[in-house]
C-alpha positions as MATLAB code, in Angstrom:
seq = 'XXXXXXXXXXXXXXXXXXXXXXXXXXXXXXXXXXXXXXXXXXXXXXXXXXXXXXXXXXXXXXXXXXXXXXXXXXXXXXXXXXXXXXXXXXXXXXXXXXXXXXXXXXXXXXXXXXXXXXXXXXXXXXXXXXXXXXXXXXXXXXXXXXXXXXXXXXXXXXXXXXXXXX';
ca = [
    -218.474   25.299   92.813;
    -217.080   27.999   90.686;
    -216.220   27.313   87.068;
    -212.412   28.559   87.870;
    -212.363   25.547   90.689;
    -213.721   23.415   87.821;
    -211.121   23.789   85.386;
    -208.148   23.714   87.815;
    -209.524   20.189   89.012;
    -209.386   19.287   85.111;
    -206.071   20.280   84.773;
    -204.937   18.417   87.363;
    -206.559   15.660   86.297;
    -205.350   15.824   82.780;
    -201.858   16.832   84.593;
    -201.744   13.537   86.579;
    -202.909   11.503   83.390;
    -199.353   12.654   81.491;
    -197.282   12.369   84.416;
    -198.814    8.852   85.104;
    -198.240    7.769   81.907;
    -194.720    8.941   80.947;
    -193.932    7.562   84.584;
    -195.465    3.876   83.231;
    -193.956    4.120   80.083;
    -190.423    4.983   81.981;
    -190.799    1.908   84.103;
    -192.254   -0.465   81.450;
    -189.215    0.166   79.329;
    -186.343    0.152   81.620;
    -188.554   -3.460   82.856;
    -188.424   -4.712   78.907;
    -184.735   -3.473   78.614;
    -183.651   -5.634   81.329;
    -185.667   -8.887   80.586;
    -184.152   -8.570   77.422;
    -180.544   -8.577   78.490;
    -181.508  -11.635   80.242;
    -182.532  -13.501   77.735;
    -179.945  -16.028   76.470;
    -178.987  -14.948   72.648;
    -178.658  -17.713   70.556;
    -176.164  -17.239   67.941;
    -176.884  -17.053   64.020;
    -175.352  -18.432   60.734;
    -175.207  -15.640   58.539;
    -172.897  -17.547   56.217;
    -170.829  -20.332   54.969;
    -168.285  -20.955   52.915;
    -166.179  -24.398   51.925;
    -162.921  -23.205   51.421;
    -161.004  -26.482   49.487;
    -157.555  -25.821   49.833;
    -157.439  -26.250   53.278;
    -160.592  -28.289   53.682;
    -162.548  -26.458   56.180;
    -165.499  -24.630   56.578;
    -166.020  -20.981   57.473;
    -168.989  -19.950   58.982;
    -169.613  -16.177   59.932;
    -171.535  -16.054   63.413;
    -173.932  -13.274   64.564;
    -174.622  -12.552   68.120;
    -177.873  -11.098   68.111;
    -177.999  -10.227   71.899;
    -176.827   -7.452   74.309;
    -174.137  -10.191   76.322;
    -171.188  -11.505   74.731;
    -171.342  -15.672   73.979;
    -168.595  -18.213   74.928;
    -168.006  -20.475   72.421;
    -166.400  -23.657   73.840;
    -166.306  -26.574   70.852;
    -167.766  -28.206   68.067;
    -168.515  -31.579   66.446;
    -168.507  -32.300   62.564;
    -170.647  -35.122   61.514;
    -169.618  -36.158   57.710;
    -172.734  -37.445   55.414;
    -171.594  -38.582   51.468;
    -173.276  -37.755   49.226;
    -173.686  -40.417   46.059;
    -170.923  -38.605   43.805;
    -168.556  -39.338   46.898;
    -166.227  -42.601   48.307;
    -165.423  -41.070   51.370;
    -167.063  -42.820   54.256;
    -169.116  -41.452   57.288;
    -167.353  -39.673   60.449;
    -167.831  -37.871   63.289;
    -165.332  -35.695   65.288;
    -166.299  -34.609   68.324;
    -165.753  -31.474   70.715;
    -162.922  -29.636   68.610;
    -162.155  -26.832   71.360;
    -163.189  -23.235   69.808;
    -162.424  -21.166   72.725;
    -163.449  -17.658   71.238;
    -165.690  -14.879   72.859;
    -168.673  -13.903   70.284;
    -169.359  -10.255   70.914;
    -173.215   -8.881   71.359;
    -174.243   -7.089   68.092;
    -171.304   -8.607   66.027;
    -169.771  -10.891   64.151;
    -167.139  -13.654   64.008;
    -166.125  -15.949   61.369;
    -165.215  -19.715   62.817;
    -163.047  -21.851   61.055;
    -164.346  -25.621   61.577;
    -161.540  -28.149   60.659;
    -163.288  -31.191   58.511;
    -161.352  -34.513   59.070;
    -157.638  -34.616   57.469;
    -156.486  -36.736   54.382;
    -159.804  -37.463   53.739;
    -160.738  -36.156   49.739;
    -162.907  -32.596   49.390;
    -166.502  -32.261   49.294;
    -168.111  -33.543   46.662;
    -171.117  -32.153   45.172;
    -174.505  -33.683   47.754;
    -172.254  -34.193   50.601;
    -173.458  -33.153   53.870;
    -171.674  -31.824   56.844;
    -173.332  -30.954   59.840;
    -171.563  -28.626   61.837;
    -172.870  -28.491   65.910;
    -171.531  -25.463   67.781;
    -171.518  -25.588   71.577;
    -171.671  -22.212   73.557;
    -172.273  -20.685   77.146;
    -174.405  -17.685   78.342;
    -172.724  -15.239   81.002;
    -176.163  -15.066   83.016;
    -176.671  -18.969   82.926;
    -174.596  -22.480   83.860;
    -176.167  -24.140   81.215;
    -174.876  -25.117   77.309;
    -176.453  -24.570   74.710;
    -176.058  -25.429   71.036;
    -176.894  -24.634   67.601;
    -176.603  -26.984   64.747;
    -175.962  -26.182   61.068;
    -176.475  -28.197   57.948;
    -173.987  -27.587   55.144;
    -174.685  -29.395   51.535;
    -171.684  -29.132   49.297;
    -172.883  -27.459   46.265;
    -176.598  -26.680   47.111;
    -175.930  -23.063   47.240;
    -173.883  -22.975   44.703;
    -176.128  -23.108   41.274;
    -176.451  -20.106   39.617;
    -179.128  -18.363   39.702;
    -180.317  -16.789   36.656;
    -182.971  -14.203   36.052;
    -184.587  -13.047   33.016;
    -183.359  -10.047   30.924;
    -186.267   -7.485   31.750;
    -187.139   -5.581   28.252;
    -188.262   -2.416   28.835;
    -192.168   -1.869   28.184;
    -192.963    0.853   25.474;
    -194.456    4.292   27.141;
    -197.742    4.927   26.056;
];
């Protein structure tokens, strides 16, 4: 064998190794790009807020996947805390009815139970939001704790003093 037959064969070797692999790689991620489609999002509380006046709570919802979410309904259940007379409740599937874009987000208004007094500082609502996937027949559900005035202390950090060059 001739040293010119040698060094074709290893560069057709080497040729076959690159085309082989940017072939895999081409496959492997269009495979990983559509398992992920498929996998049911679940949707996340970025945020909420109490909002007293009209006694409701405002969460903002992130979709995290590639499919838009159906958001059917929701159920409050009502916890006092000790600074509170109010007594326990539950309301149950309060219709939502709102589409929750992929890669966006939404901000849900969930009703708390009317003429009843405003959150008091300890009280707990739990908020349970029921929702559908386009690829699946199933409901799911995510469930959020809110405690009135948990979030709210202030937070204080120290004055930094600036350190003396040297």
């Amino acid at each position: 064998m001739s040293k010119r037959r040698i060094w074709l064969i290893l560069i057709i070797a080497v040729l076959g190794l690159f085309i082989g692999f940017g072939a895999g790689g081409y496959l492997t991620a269009n495979r990983v790009i559509t398992a992920m489609e498929q996998i049911p999002a679940s949707p996340i509380v970025l945020d909420t807020v109490y909002e007293k006046e009209a006694n409701q709570l405002a969460l903002s919802l992130f979709n995290p996947g590639p499919v838009p979410l159906r958001l059917q309904n929701y159920t409050v259940t009502f916890t006092p805390g000790s600074e509170t007379k109010e007594a326990a409740y539950v309301i149950s599937e309060i219709p939502i009815d709102l589409t929750l874009p992929p890669f966006e987000v939404v901000t849900v208004l969930a009703n708390l139970k009317e003429h009843t007094e405003t959150l008091a500082v300890g009280d707990l609502v739990t908020l349970s939001i029921f929702y559908t996937h386009p690829l699946s027949p199933d409901v799911y559900s995510i469930i959020h704790p809110y405690m009135q005035g948990a979030s709210e202390e202030p937070t204080s950090t120290p004055p930094s003093t600036p350190t003396p060059a040297q």
